[in-house]
N, C-alpha and C positions, 0 to 999 in steps of 0.2 A: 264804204265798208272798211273801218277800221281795226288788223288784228283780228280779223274775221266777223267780227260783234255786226251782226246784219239790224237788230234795232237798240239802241242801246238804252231805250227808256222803258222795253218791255223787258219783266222780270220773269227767270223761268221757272221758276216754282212761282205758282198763283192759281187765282181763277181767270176764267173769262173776260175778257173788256178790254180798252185800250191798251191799257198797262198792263194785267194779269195780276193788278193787287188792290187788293179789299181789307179795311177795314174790322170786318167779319170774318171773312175767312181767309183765315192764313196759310202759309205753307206749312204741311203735315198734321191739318186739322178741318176736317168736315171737307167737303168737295172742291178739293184742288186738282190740280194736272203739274206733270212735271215735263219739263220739256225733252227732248231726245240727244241736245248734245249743247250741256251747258258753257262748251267752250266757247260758242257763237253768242252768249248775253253778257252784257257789263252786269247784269245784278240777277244775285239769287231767288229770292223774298222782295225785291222791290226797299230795303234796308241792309242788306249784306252784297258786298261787292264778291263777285265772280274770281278763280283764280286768274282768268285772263285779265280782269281789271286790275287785278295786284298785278300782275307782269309790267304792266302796260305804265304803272303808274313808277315801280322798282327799276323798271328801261330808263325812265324820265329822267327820273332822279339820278340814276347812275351815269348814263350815258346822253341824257341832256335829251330833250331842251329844257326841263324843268329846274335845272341849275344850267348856271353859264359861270365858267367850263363847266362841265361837264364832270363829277363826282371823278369817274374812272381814270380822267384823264389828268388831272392837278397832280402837278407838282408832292402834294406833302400829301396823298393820298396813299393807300396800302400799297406798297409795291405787290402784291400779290392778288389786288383784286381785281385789274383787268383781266389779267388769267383765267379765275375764278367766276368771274361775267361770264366771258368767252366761253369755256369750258361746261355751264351748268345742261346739266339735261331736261328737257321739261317732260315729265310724264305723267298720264294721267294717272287719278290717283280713287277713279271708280267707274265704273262702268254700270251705265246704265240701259 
């Protein structure tokens, strides 16, 4: 379980089936299900990435391993934006 994401190739707006995405029917059209707490999926619709997948990807990038060093940490990077890392709050931004 990573970042909480318990499967990260089912999407949580969809239908039924292994993934929860269809061809036919999409998310906000004819008989879908939305799931109850979209922080635990990497993807929306099964094409739109989750905000935890943006975290998860903005962490990478910032704070590594997706860059080496590490964005935050270089030398000729913001003086301000390890701080700013550090500091951000994450809130949800709907309740479902």
């Amino acid at each position: 379980c990573f970042l909480g994401i318990k499967n990260p190739l089912v999407a949580c707006c969809g239908v039924e089936g292994p993934y929860g995405v269809s061809i036919t029917t999409k998310c906000g059209h004819g008989e879908y299900k939305v799931c109850d707490n979209p922080q635990k999926y990497a993807s929306w619709d099964g094409l739109h990435p989750t905000e935890t997948s943006y975290k998860a990807i903005a962490d990478g990038l910032l704070r590594g391993p997706y860059t080496q060093p590490p964005i935050a940490t270089t030398k000729n990077s913001c003086s301000k934006l390890t701080e700013l890392v550090s500091s951000v709050e994450y809130k949800v931004l709907y309740d479902l």
